[in-house]
C-alpha positions, 0 to 999 in steps of 0.5 A: 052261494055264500054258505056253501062257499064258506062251508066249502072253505071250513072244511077245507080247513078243518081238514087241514088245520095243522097245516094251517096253523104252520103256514100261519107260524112261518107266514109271521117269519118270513113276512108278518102283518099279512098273515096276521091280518088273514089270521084275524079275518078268519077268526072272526069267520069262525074258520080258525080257532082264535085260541090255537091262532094267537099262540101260534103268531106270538110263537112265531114272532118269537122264533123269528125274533130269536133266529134274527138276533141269531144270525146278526150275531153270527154275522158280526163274528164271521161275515163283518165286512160283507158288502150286505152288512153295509147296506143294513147299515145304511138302511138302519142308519136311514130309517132309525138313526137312534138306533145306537143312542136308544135301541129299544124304541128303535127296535120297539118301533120297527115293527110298526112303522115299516114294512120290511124294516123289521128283518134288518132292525133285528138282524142288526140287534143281533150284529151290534151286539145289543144286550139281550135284556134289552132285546127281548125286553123291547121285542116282547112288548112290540111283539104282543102289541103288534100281534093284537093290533093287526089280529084285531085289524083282521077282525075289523075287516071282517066286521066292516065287510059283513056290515056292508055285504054279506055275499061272499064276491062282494065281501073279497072285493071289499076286503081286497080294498081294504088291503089296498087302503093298509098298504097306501097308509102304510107306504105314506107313513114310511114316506113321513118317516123318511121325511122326519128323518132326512129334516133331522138329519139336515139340521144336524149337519147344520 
């Protein structure tokens, strides 16, 4: 069952491959970290190549990095008082109140620490106008350091998984708990930075 199922998949794959990859590259786009960490488990099964896969998230990261800061630019020359501009705002203001005094290790960590944050931190980049050395300073280094942890992650699912089953029912259900576990963490890290930030912000008012 398990062979042929993974040979099923490998050929699927290696007949589709290009469309592979760009669904790779626009996954990291729109959403990011659960893209990469599937990129990463199929890496680690042999059913993606790892040295076309890195390439084509870090290409795709730089995209979206590139189109964010774009229309946050764009946004600021021509839709300024828009009511969606208030909420970025509010939501940077929220999450990242530093943003003003250090965008770079406000724009560095927010691809990390929460999930669909990182849109609008970009956005907002492009719509503060932040400078472009800084920018792209601060993304690069986010963007490889991301890109390997969660590429590794994937990796880290697969090996666990094959660990402790290596039939292919139970190595899908041990990996869906695995992405159950990421988004609890994930979720009880954003709940600790909404803490920080509202404990700070009450001893500021004080």
């Amino acid at each position: 069952m398990e062979h042929i199922s993974l040979s099923v998949i490998r050929h699927f794959i290696e007949i589709h491959a290009i469309i592979v990859y760009f669904v790779i590259f626009f996954g990291v786009i729109i959403e990011g970290e659960i893209v990469v960490i599937l990129a990463g488990i199929f890496s680690f099964l042999g059913l993606i190549n790892l040295f076309i896969a890195f390439p084509v998230i870090i290409l795709g990261g730089v995209t979206k990095s590139f189109l964010a800061y774009t229309i946050g630019y764009y946004l600021n020359k021509n839709h300024s008082h828009k009511p969606f501009i208030s909420m970025m705002e509010r939501k940077i203001s929220y999450f990242l109140p530093k943003f003003n005094e250090r965008p770079f290790w406000s724009i560095f960590t927010s691809r990390f620490i929460i999930l669909g944050v990182g849109w609008f931190t970009l956005l907002f980049s492009g719509y503060k106008r932040v400078p472009i050395k800084i920018y792209a300073k601060a993304e690069s280094y986010s963007l490889v350091l991301w890109a390997i942890v969660f590429f590794g992650l994937g990796h880290f699912f697969s090996y666990t998984a094959l660990s402790i089953s290596r039939d292919v029912r139970k190595f899908l259900v041990i990996i869906l708990v695995f992405f159950i576990m990421f988004f609890i963490i994930e979720k009880f890290i954003t709940l600790l930075v909404r803490l920080f930030n509202l404990k700070h912000l009450n001893g500021e008012l004080k």
